[in-house]
N, C-alpha and C positions, 0 to 999 in steps of 0.2 A: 599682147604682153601679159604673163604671168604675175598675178599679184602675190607676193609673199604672206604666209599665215604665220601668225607665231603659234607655237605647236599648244596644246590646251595641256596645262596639270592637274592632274589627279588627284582629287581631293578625299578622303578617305577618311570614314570616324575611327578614333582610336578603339582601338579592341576592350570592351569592359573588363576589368578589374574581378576576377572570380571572388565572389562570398563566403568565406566559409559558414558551413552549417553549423548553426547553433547545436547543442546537445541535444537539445527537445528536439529539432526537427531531425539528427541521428538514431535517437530513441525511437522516433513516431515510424522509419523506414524499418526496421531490424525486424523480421518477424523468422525466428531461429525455432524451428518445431521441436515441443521437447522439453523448452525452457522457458524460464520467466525473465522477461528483460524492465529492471528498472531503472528509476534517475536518483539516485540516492546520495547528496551532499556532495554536488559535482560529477559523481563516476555514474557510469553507466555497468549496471552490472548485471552478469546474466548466470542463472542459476539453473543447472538442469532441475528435473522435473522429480517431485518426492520421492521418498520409501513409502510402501503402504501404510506401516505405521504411522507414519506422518498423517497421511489420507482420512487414517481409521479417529486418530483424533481431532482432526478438524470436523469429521463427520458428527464424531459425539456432542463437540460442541453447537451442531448448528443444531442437532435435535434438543441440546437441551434449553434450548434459546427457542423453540416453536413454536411453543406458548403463548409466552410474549408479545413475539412477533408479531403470530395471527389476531391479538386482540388488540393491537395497537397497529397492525398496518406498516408493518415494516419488511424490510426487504433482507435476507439473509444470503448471501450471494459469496462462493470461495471462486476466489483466482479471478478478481476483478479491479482494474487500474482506477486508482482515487488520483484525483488530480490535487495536489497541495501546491495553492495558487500562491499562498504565500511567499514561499520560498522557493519556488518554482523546479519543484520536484516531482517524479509520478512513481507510484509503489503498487505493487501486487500484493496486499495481506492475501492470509491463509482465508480469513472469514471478515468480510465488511458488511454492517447493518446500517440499512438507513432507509428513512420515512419513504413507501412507495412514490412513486413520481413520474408520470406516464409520459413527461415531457421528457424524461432524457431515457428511457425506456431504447430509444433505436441509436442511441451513444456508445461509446466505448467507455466514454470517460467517466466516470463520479465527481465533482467539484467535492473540497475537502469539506465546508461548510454545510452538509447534507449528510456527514457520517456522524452516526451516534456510539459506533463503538469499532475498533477492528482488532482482531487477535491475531496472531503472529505466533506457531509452533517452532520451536528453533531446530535446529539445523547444526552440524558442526558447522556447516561453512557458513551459517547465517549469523552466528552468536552475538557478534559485533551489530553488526544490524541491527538483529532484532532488539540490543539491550540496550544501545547508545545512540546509534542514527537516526532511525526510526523514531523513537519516542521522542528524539529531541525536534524533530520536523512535525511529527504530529502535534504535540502542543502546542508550539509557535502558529500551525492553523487552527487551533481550538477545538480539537478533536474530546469531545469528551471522556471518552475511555479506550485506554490502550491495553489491551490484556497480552501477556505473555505465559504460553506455557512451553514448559522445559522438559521432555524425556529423559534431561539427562542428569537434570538436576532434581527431578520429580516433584515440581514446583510450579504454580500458577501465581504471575504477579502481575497485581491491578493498578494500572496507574491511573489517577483522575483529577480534578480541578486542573487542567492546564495553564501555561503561562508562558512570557515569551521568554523564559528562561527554563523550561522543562514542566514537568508533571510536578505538582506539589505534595501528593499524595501517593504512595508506595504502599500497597500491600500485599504480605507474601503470603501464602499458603500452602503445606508440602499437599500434594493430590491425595484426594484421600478424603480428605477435609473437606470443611463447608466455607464457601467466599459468598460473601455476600454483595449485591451488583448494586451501586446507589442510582438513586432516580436518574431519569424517567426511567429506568428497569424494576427499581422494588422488588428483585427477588434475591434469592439465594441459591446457587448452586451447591448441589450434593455431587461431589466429585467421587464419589466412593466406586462408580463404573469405568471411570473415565482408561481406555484403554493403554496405561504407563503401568511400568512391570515398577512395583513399592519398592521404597528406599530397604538394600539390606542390614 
């Protein structure tokens, strides 16, 4: 005689719930040849790649920072991602300085708390950025100096003492001129080279 079975059910985990990716981890995938990709005040933004003019004054400025640099041990590095932990943002300035440091030497990243200065050439399409986003994210991590120079305004402005409410310090200078950089730099910059065609 056959014994009856009752038939077995199928018990099954539910299917997980997909994560969406945070922006950082959208950012950290992107690698777009060509262009700069940042995290800038929620957006994700990507810039293609300079004018040489652009090129030509970042260049000026890292020589005339080499100085400095080499006597105090700092690091002068264009087109490298600062990580602003604070606010949990990442940015590519034009020119970031900051104390050598062989431990993060095989990183991508820079933590914000390690930068001593970063300038930022503008851009038409960067203008907003460079004048209002940027600065307001740097200071909130305590970036001690945020330099902007202008081609189009023919102007270099130094922001410094940060705070979690912006830069408390503004100063402007048309190119040409002399800015003076407050400690720990102690110099002065003669812009009289700097490669920007003078106000007519």
């Amino acid at each position: 005689m056959a014994l009856a079975t009752a038939p077995r059910t199928a018990h099954t985990m539910p299917e997980p719930v997909p994560r969406e990716p945070t922006l950082q981890e959208i950012h950290d995938s992107l690698d777009i040849p060509g262009h700069r990709v940042e995290l800038i005040g929620g957006r994700i933004v990507v810039s293609p790649s300079p004018v040489i003019r652009h090129g030509q004054i970042v260049m000026w400025l890292a020589e005339a920072l080499i100085d400095v640099c080499a006597a105090k041990g700092w690091n002068r590095l264009p087109q490298t991602t600062l990580d602003l932990l604070a606010t949990e943002e990442r940015i590519v300035p034009d020119l970031l300085l900051y104390p050598d440091d062989e431990s993060i030497a095989g990183e991508w990243l820079v933590p914000a708390d390690r930068a001593l200065l970063i300038a930022e050439v503008v851009s038409p399409s960067s203008r907003r950025d460079d004048y209002e986003d940027k600065p307001a994210s740097c200071a909130k991590n305590g970036i001690p100096i945020y330099l902007i120079v202008d081609p189009f305004d023919v102007t270099l402005t130094l922001c410094t003492e940060p705070s979690d409410t912006g830069y408390r310090l503004i100063h402007i200078v048309d190119a040409g001129g002399k800015l003076d950089l407050p400690e720990p730099f102690g110099i002065t910059l003669d812009t009289s080279t700097i490669p920007i065609n003078p106000k007519k």
